[in-house]
N, C-alpha and C positions, 0 to 999 in steps of 0.2 A: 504494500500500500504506500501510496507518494504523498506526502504532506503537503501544504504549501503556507509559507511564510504572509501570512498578511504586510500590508504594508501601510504606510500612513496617507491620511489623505495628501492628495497633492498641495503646496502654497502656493502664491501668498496666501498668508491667514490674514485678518483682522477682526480688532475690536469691534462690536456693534453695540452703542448707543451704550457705554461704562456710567457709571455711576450710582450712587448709592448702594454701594458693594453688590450692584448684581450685572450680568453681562454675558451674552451670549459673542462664541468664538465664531466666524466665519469661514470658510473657504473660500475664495475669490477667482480660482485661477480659472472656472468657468464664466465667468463676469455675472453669474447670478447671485453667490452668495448663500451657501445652501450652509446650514448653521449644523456645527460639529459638536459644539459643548455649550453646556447653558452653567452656569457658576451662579452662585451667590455668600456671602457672608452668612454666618450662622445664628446670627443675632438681627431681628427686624425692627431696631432701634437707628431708626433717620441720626439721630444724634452721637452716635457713635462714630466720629467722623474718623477717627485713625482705624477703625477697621474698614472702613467703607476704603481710606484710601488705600490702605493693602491689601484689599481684593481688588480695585483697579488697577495695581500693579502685576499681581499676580496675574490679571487679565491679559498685560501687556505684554509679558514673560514667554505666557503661552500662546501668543500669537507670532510671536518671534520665533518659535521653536521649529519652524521649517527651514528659517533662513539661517539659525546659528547651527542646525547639522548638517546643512550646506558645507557652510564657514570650517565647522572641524572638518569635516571630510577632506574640502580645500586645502587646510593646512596641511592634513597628514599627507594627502598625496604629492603636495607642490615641494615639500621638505624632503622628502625622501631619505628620511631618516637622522638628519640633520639637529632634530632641535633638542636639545637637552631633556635627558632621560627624563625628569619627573613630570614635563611637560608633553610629550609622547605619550606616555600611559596615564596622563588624565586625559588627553583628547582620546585617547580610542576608550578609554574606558566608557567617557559621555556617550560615544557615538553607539558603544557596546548598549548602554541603557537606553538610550533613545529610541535603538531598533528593539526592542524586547530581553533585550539581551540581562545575564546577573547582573548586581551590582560589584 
């Protein structure tokens, strides 16, 4: 029996409409915008304005996350082994997590 590896939606992501710690992720690269994750803070207190704004960040993180394992993948392959050891196996290790991989 052949398995197969899923794979991540394609990017760019974006943020849609952040705010008051809740926000849904997008996929873009069809020009429609077909929404991958819906987040929110765990608290439905408007007034809790430093959680609201670190779930708008963590929004931001995770919409970036196509183009930063781009970016590693970039590095490792443009390097060729070049870049100092503790920085080599924390990029492949990212890239190792990012595809499913242990930590």
């Amino acid at each position: 029996m052949t398995t197969t590896k899923a794979t991540h939606t394609p990017g760019p992501w974006r943020v849609g409409v952040p705010g008051r710690g809740r926000f849904c992720i997008y996929a873009t690269a069809d020009g429609h915008g077909r929404g991958i994750c819906r987040m929110s803070n765990t608290q439905d207190e408007p007034a809790d304005h430093q959680m609201n704004l670190e779930a708008d960040a963590n929004a931001a993180l995770i919409a970036a996350a196509p183009a930063l394992l781009a970016a590693c993948k970039a590095a490792l392959g443009a390097t060729d082994g070049v870049l100092p050891g503790r920085v080599w196996i924390t990029l492949r290790a990212a890239v190792r997590l990012a595809e499913g991989g242990a930590q």
